[in-house]
N, C-alpha and C positions, 0 to 999 in steps of 0.2 A: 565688608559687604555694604554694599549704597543701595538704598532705596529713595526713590522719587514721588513719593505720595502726594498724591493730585490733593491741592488746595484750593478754595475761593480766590476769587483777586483778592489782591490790596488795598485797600482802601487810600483813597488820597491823603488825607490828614492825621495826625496824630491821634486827634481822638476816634477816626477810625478806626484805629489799632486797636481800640480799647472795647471793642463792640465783639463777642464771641459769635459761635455759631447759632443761626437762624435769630440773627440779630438780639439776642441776650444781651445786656448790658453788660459790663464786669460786674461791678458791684453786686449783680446777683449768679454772673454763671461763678465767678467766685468763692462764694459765699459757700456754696454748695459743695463745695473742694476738700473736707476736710477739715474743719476751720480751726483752730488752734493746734494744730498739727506737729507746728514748727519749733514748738519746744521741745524739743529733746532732752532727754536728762545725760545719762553717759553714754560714749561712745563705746561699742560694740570692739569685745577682743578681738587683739591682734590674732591673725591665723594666714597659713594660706587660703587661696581664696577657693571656694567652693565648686569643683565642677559640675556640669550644666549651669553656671550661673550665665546669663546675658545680659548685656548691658545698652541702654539704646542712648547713643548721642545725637542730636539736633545741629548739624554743625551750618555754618553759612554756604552757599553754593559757588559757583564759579571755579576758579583754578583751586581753592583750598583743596577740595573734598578730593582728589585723589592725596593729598599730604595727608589728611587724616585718616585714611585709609590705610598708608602705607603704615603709620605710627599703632594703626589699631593694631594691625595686623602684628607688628613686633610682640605689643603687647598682649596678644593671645597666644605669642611661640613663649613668651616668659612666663604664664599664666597657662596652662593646659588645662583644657575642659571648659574656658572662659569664649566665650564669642563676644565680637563687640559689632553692631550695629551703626552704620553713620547713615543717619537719615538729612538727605540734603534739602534745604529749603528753596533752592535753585532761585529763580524769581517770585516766588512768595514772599508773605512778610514773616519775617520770622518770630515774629512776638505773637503772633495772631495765631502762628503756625502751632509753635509750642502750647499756646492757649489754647485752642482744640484741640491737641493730644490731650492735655492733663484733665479737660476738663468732660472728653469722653471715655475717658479712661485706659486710651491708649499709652505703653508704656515711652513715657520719656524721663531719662535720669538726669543727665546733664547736657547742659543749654546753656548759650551766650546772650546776653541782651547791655546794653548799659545802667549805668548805676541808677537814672531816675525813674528806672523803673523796678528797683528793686522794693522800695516800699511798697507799693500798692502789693507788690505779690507777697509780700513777708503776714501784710495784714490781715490777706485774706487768706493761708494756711497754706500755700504754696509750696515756700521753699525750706529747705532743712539749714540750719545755721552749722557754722561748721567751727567754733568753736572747743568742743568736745571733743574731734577728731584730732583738731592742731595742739592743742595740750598733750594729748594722748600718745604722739606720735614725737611731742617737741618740734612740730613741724616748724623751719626755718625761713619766716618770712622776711626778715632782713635784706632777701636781695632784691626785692621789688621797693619801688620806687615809693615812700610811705603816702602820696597821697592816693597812690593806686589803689592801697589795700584799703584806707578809709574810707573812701568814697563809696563803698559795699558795707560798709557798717551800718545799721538802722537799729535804734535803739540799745547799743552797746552790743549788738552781737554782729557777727562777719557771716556774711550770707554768698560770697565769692572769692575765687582770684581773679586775677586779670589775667587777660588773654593778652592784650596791644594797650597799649599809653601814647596814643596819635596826639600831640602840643601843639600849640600855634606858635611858630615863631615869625620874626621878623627876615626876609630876603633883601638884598638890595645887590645892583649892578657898581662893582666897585668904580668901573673905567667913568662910568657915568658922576658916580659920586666924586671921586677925585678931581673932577674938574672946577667942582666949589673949591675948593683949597678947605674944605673942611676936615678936622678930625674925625674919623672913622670913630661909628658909636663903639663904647664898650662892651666887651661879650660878658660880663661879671653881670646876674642877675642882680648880684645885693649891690651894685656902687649905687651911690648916690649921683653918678653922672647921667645922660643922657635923659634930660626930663620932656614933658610933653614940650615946655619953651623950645629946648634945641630940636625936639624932634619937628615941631611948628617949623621953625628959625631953616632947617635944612631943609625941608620940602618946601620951602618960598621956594629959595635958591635954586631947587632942582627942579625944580615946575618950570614948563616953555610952552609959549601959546597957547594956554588953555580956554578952554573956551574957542576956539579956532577964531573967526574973523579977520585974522590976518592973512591968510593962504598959507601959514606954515602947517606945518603936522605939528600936533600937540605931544609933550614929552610930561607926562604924568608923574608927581614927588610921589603919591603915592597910592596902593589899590588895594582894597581889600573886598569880600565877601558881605552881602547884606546879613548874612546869619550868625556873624557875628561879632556883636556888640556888647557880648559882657566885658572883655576886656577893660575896656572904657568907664564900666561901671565901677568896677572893684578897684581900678588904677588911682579914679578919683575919692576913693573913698567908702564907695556906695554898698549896695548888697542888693541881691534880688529880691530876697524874704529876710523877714527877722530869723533870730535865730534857732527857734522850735516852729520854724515852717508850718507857721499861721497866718502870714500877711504879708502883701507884696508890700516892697520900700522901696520901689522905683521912684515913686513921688517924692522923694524927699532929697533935697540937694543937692549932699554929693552927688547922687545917681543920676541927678539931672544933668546938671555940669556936666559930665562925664559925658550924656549922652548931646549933650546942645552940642559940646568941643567937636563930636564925629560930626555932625550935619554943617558945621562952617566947616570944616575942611573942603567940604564938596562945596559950600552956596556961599560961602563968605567969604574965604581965604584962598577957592579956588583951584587946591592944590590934590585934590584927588577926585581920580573920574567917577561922574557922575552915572548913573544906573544907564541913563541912556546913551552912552557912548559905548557900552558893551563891550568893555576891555576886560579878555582875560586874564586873568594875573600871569600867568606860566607864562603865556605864549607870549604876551606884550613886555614882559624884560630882556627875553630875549630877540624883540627885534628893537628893541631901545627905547618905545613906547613909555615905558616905567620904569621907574627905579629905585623904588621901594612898594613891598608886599608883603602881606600878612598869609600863612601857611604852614597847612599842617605834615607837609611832606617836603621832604631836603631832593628824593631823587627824582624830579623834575629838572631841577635846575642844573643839577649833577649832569643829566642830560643835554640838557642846552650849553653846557659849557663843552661836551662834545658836538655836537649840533650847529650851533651857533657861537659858538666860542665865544660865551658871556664868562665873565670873569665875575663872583659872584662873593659875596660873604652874609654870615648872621650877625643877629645884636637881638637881644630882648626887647620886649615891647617896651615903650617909654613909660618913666615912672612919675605920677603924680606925688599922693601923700605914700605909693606903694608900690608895686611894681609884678603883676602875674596874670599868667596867662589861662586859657580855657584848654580842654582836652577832656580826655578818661576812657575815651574808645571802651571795650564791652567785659565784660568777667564770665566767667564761667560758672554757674549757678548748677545747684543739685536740687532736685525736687524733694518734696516732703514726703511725697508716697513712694520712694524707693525702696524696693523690698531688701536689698543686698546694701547696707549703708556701707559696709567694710570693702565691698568690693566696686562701689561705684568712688567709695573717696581712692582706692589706689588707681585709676583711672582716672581721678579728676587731678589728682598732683602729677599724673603724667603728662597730661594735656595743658598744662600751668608748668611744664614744666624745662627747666632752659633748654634742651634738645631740641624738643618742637618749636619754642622761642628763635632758638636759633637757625631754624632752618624756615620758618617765616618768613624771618628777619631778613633771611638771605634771598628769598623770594620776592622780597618786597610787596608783601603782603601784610604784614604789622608793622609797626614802632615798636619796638621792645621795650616792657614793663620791668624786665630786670637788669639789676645795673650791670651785673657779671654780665649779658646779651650785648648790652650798651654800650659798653669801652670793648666789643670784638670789631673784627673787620669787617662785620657784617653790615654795622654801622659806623663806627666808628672807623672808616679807612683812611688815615691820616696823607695817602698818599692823592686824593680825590680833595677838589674841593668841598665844601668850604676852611677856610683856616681857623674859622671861627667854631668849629664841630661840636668845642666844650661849652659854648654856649648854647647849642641845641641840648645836649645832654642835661645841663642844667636846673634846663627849663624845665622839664620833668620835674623838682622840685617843689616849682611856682605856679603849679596847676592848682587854680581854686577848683573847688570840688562843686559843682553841677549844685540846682537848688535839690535841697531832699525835701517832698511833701507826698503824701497820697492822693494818687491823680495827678500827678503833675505834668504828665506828659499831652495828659489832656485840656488840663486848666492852661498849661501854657500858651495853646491856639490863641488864647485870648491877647495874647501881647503882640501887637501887631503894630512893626517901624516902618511901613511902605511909606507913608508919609514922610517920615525922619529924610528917609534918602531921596524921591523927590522934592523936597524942601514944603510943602502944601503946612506943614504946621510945624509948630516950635517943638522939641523935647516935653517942655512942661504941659502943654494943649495934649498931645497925643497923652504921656500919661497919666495924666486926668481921668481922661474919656476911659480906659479899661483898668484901672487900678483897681475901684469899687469891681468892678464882675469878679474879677480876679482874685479878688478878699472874699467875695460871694462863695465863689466855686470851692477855696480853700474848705471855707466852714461847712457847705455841704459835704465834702468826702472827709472831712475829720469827724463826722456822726459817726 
């Protein structure tokens, strides 16, 4: 059963999100939630599950929610007397969404959101950790991808699974690249090959007319997304926060470097389009525009290689003193005030669980977070390009973990590269100017 419960808009910004009903701030519609809730002592015996029990999940809208549907549905012919509820958040926000359920006391058990924001809600009596259940059961997390499962930890307890582990990797048009006479980068995340120098060294080479002024068309070495630049950070060394997420380290060297490297590529070195050339990644490789892209999705190009019969491969991002990339797509959270904790965690390891994964997967609706999902042909079809696929797979390894702090989704507005990419200031200028707010913010929501 789907329901559509009429919600407020969205708010534009992140820290929009973070603003409850009849504009409540978190920090106090929060507060009021319950508040130390989240510790749980043991898990509740095993049994069958209780009939009249019902269960309400929050799921995303669009093509999923008839998948979830159908899954619920199994899982109430396996469970008798069990109903499960898929409340769809259709164009709503959904963290906003699930925030007014919980915090009018509307029943929501399990909800997806991503990992930075699993703090702020642990803190404020939210979510139930799941712990005690995974002991309990010997539940087998071995086949999710270990930074998946980390990256839901806050303060030594696990407060999700994952749903999807969407990675940035690297694309490139091979037919384009072979015309350097260069060596094709290596799909091995740990070599030592393929450093920022050669990744530099190859997008001279494969840059043509940039900047126009000659009447040619411009042939771009490389394109990526303004939104993301941690890469660059961690690659060189750097960090967002220290490491009990008390204070940004963007100011401090490595992290600069890392990010000065991204702004010459576009204003020095000339070798990747600049914001206002408005090249899209996908579309511009395959009409030969580009030939190297940053991306969290392989079946685009898959596409184009029917399409446009782009002949296409991966490689990991280049490695400085390191080598990893961003991701962690969403987990699957359980609220603190679930009445039925037995019968919402067998529901939540089904929905986590590789069937559903798998038929995602094959939807092309997530990246799959278990590795068993991950070598099937659902992604991994060896018969499809890329040749490089194990280096997509990977990657999943190399995913640094998102910063963890309370508030973070909100304190992060603060960090702001528009300048970076129009070139108007250096790396070290811009973070300057928001480091301090952003150490500010920290200190406030750690009261």
């Amino acid at each position: 059963m789907t329901i559509d419960r009429a919600t407020r808009p969205s708010p534009h910004t992140r820290r929009g999100l973070l603003m409850a009903a009849v504009g409540t701030p978190i920090g106090l519609a929060l507060s009021a939630c319950a508040p130390g809730t989240t510790g749980t002592g043991s898990a509740p015996p095993t049994g069958p599950l209780k009939a009249g029990t019902k269960l309400v999940v929050v799921s995303p809208g669009g093509d999923r929610v008839p998948l979830y549907e159908q899954y619920a549905k199994t899982f109430q012919d396996q469970n008798a007397g069990v109903t499960v509820e898929i409340v769809s958040t259709a164009d709503a926000n959904r963290v906003e969404k699930v925030l007014t359920m919980l915090t009018s006391g509307t029943q929501a058990d399990l909800f997806t959101f991503g990992a930075t924001q699993t703090p702020t809600w642990v803190e404020r009596g939210l979510l139930r950790p799941l712990d005690d259940l995974v002991r309990r059961d010997k539940y087998d997390l071995s086949d999710f991808f270990e930074p998946a499962v980390e990256q839901y930890r806050w303060k030594g307890k696990l407060y999700a699974l994952s749903r999807g582990f969407g990675h940035q990797d690297i694309y490139y048009n091979t037919s384009l690249w072979d015309t350097t006479g260069l060596k094709r980068p290596t799909y091995d995340w740990k070599s030592t090959s393929w450093t920022v120098e050669e990744f530099l060294d190859a997008t001279t080479r494969l840059t043509r007319g940039s900047g126009g002024g000659d009447g040619t068309k411009p042939v771009w070495g490389y394109v990526q997304r303004s939104n993301t630049w941690e890469p660059w950070v961690w690659n060189f060394g750097g960090e967002i926060l220290n490491k009990d997420g008390t204070a940004c380290t963007l100011d401090q060297p490595q992290a600069v470097e890392g990010l000065q490297f991204l702004q010459d590529l576009i204003h020095k070195h000339r070798v990747m389009a600049p914001p206002s050339a408005k090249v899209n990644p996908r579309n511009a490789m395959g009409t030969g525009e580009v030939v190297m892209g940053l991306d969290n999705k392989m079946d685009p190009y898959r596409g184009l290689a029917t399409t446009h019969r782009l002949q296409f491969d991966a490689a990991p991002l280049p490695r400085k003193v390191r080598r990893m990339t961003t991701g962690g797509g969403v987990g699957w959270h359980m609220a603190s005030a679930v009445k039925d904790a037995n019968a919402a965690w067998a529901l939540h390891k089904w929905l986590a669980g590789s069937d559903l994964q798998q038929a995602e997967c094959a939807a092309g609706e997530a990246t799959p977070t278990r590795k068993s999902v991950t070598r099937s042909t659902c992604f991994a079809d060896r018969s499809l390009p890329p040749k490089g696929i194990d280096a997509v797979i990977q990657s999943a390894e190399f995913v640094h973990p998102d910063p963890q702090a309370v508030g973070w989704p909100s304190i992060s507005d603060e960090i702001n590269f528009d300048a970076l990419w129009t070139g108007e200031k250096t790396a070290r200028q811009i973070v300057t100017e928001f480091v301090p707010r952003v150490n500010a913010l920290l200190k406030q929501h750690a009261r």
